[in-house]
C-alpha positions as CSV (number, residue, x, y, z in Angstrom):
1,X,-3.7,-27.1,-9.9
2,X,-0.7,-26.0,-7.9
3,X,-1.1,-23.8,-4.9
4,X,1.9,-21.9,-3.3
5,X,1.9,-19.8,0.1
6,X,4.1,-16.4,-0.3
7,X,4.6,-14.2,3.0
8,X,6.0,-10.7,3.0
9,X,7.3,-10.4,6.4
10,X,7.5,-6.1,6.7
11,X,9.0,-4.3,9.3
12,X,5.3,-2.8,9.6
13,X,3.1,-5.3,8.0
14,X,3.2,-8.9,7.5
15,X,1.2,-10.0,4.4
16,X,0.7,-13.4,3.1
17,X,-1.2,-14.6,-0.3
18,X,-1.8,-18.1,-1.7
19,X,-0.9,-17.8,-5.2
20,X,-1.7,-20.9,-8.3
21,X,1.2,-21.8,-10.6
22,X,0.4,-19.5,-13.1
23,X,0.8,-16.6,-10.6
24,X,-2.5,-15.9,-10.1
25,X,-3.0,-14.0,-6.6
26,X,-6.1,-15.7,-4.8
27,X,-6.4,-14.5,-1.9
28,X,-4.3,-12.1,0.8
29,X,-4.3,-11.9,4.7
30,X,-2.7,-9.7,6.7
31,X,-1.6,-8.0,10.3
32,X,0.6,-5.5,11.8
33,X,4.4,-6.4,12.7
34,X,4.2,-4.9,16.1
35,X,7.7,-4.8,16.7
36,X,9.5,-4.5,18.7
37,X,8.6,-8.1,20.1
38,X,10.1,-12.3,19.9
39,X,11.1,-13.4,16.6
40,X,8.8,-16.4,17.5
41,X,5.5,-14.1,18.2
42,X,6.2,-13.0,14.6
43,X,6.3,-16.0,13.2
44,X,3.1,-17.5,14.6
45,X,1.6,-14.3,13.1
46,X,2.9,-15.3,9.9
47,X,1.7,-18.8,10.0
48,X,-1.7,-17.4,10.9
49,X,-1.9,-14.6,8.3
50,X,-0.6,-18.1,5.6
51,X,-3.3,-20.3,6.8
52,X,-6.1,-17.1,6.7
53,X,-5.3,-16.7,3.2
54,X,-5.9,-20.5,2.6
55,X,-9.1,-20.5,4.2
56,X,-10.4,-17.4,2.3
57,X,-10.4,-19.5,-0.5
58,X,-11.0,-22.7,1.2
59,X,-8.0,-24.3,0.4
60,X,-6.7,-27.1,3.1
61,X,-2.9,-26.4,3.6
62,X,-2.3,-29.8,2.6
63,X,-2.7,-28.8,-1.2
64,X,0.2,-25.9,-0.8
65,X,3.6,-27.3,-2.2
66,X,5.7,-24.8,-0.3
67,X,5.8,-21.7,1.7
68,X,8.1,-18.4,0.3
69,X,9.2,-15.6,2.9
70,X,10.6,-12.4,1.7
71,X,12.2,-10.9,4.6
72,X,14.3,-7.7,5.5
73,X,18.1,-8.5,5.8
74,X,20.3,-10.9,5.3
75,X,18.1,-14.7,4.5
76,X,20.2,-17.8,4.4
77,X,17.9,-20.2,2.2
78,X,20.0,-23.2,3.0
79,X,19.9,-23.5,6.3
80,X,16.0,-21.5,6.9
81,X,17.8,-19.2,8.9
82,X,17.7,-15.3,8.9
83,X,20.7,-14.5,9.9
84,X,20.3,-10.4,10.3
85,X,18.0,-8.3,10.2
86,X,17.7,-4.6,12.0
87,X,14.7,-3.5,11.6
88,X,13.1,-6.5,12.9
89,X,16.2,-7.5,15.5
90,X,16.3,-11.1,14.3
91,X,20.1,-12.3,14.6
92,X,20.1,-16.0,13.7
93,X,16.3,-16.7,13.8
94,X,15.4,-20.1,12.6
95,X,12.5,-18.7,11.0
96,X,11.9,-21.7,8.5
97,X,11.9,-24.0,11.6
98,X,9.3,-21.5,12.9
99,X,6.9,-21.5,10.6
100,X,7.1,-25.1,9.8
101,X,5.9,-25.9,13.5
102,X,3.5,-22.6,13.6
103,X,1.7,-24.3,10.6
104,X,1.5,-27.9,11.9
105,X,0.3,-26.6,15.4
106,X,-2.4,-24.0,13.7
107,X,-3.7,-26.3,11.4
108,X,-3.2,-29.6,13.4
109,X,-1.9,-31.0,11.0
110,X,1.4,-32.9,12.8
111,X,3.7,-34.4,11.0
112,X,2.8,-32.9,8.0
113,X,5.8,-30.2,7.1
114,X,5.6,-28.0,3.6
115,X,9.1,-27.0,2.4
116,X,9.6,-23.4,3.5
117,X,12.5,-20.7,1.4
118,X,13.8,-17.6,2.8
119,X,14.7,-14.9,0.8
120,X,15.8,-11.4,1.1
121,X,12.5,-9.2,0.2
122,X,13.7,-7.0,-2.0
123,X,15.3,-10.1,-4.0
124,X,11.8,-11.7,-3.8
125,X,10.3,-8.8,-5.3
126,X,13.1,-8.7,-8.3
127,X,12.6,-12.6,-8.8
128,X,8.3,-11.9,-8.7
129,X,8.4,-9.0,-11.0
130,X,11.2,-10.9,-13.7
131,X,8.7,-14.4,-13.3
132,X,5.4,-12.7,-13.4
133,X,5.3,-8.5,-13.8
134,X,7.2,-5.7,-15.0
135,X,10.5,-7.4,-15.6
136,X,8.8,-10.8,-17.5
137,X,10.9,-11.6,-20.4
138,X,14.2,-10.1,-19.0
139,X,17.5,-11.9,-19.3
140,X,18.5,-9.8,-16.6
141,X,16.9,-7.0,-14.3
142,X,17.0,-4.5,-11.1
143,X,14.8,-3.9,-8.5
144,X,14.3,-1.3,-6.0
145,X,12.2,-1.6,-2.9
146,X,10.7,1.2,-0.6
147,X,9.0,0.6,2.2
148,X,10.2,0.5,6.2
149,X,13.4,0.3,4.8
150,X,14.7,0.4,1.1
151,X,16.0,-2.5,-0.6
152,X,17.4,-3.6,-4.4
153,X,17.6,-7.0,-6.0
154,X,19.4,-8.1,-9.0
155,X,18.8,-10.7,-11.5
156,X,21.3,-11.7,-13.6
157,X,21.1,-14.6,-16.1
158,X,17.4,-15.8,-14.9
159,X,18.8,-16.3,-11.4
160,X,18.5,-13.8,-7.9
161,X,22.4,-12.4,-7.1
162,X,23.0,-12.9,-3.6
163,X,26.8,-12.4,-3.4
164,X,29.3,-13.7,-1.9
165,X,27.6,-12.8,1.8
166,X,23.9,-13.3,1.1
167,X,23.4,-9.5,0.8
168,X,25.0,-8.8,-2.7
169,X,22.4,-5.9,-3.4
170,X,21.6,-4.8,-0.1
171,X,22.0,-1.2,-1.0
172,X,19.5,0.4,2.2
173,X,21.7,-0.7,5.1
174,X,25.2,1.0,3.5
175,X,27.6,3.4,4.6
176,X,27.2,6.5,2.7
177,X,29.0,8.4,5.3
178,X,32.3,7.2,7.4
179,X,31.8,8.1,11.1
180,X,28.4,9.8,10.6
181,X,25.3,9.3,12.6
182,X,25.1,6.1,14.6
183,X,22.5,3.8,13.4
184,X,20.5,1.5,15.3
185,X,22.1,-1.4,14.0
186,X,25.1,0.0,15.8
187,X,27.5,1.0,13.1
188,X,28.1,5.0,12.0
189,X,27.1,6.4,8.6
């Protein structure tokens, strides 16, 4: 059997499960954000909510394949970076890198580094739902996410849309009025 690590970094929660490869959830840890604080604090939360969830089911970390993050903002898989993020004021955060030495150091397990992707969460939730709920058997589908802040992903073809800027559905962080109400990400409307 297959064990995979999934963390839902929130703007008010961060929540992590260890799911089996048919999508099973096995077990969930999680803790408050706290924010505002370092983007490396947050990760070494993550890391310990990831490894919580793998001992609630006993499971050594060495028998997870990889470690998912859905995260608010704009996630560059390819280089683990999250390259913005307002309501968690991350602006380049290396977050893969993070987590990759959080888990090694909590687990003392050195040297031993699990793959780690970064994905926008709302497009994590589109991609979960088409895999494994609501949207199973789509060609293609939409997804809309509330929570802190309100998100959309878009699946088209079997595969997440990201645009051409990493944020091709990030439809809660978008102008809906010109020169409106500053917002604390520093634009207006």
């Amino acid at each position: 059997m297959k064990y995979y690590i999934g963390i839902d970094l929130g703007g008010t929660n961060i929540v992590s499960g260890v799911v089996d490869e048919n999508y099973n959830i096995l077990a969930k840890s999680s803790v408050r954000t706290n924010l505002p604080r370092p983007d490396y604090e947050i990760a070494a939360d993550m890391a310990k909510t990831a490894l919580a969830a793998c001992d609630q089911i006993d499971i050594s970390i060495d028998r997870i394949e990889w470690i998912g993050i859905g995260t608010p903002g704009i996630a560059d898989n390819r280089h683990g970076v999250i390259e913005y993020s307002n309501n968690l004021g991350f602006k380049n955060t290396p977050m893969a890198r993070y987590i990759q030495e959080n888990i090694a150091s909590f687990s003392h397990r050195e040297g031993t580094q699990k793959p780690v992707y970064l994905a926008n969460d709302a497009n994590a939730a589109a991609y979960g739902e088409f895999v494994a709920g609501a949207a199973k058997g789509a060609v293609n589908a939409v997804a809309i996410t509330l929570g802190t802040g309100v998100g959309g992903g878009i699946i088209i073809d079997g595969k997440i849309y990201v645009g051409s800027n990493l944020a091709g559905a990030e439809i809660g962080h978008t102008v809906i009025q010109v020169d409106g109400p500053q917002c604390s990400c520093g634009r207006q409307g």
